[in-house]
N, C-alpha and C positions, 0 to 999 in steps of 0.2 A: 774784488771791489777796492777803489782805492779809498783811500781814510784823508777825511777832510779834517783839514789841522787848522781850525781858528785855535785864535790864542788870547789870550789879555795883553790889552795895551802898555800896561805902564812895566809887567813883570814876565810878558813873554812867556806864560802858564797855558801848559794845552786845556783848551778848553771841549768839554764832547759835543758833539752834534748829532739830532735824529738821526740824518742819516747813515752815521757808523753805524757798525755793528757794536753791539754792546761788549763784548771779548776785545775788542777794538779800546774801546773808551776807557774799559775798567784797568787800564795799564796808563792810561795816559791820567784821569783822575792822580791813579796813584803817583806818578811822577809830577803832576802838580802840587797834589799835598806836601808830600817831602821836601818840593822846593819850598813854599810858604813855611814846613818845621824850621830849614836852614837856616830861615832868612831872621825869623824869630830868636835861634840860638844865637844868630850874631846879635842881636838886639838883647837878649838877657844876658850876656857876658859882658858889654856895657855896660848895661845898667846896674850888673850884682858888682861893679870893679867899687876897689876903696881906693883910687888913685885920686889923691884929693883936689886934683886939677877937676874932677865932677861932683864938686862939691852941693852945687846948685842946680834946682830945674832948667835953669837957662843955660846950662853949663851941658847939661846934659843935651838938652835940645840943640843948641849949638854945637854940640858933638855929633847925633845922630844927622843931622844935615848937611855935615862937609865928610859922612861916611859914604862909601857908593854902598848902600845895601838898600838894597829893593825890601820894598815892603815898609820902610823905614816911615811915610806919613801916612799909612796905616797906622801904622803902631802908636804912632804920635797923636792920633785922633784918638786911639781908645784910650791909651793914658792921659790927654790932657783935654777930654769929653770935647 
């Protein structure tokens, strides 16, 4: 049976579908999880840095948006509600 690979739009994350098999899905779940932890680590080693050019909210959000990291206005929603 072949395996239907929808994905998420903005991060390109496999997404499972009914019609897989579930053996199928449970690999692909997990390769999207890991990618959503990466995307996160790049975003907390920013955010933990003491480089005093991010001194400010705006400092930092203006940083997070000239970064290519996916995930990044996620992130930006749950930090800044």
């Amino acid at each position: 049976m072949t395996v239907i690979d929808n994905r998420t739009a903005h991060l390109n994350l496999t997404l499972p579908n009914q019609a897989n098999l579930l053996s199928d899905d449970v690999g692909r779940l997990i390769s999207a999880l890991n990618g959503i932890d990466s995307k996160f680590v790049a975003i907390d080693l920013l955010l933990a840095s003491t480089d005093i050019n991010y001194d400010t909210v705006q400092e930092v959000v203006d940083r997070l948006k000239n970064t290519d990291v996916a995930g990044t206005s996620l992130a930006l929603s749950i930090a800044l509600g």
